[in-house]
C-alpha positions in Angstrom: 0.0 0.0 0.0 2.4 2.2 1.0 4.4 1.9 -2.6 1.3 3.0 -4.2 0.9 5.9 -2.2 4.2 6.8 -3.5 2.9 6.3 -7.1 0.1 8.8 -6.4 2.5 11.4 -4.9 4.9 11.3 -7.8 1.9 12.2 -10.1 1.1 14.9 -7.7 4.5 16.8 -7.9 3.6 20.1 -9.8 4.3 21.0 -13.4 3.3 24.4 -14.0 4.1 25.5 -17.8 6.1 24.2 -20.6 9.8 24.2 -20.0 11.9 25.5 -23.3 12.6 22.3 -25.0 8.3 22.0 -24.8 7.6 25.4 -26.3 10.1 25.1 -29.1 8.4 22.0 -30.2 5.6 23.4 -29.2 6.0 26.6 -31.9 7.3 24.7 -34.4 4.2 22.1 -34.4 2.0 25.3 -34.3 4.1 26.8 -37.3 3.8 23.5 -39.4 -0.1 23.2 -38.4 -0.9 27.3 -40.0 0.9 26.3 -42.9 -0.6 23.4 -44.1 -4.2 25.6 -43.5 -3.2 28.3 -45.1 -2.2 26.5 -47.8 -5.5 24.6 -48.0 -7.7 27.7 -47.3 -6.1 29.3 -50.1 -5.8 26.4 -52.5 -8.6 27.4 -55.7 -10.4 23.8 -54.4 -11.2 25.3 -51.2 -12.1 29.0 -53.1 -14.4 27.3 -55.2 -16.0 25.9 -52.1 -16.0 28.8 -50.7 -17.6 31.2 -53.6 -19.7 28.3 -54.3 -21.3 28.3 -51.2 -21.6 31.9 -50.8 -23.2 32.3 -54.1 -25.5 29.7 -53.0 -26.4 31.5 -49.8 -26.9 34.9 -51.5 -29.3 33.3 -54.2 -31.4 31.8 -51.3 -31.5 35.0 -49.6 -32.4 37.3 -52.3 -33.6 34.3 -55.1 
């Protein structure tokens, strides 16, 4: 019993924010993650989407 309570406090220590190492990766993941949508929000696939569905909306509206 008492080696699991040693397990719970071990789990309990306190880890407040990222250390460096974390928010490097942590920036670099973000970076990768904005371009691959912008890329895809901008790709003339996702603008014909886009116009396509607006055009549909404002035919709907105002038919």
């Amino acid at each position: 019993m008492h080696s699991l309570t040693a397990r719970l406090a071990g789990l309990r220590r306190d880890d407040d924010g990222m250390t460096t190492a974390e928010y490097a990766v942590g920036t670099v993941a973000a970076c990768g993650f904005g371009t691959v949508l912008y890329r895809v929000l901008t790709s003339e696939a996702v603008g014909g989407l886009i116009r396509d569905l607006i055009e549909r909306a404002i035919t709907s509206v105002f038919g």
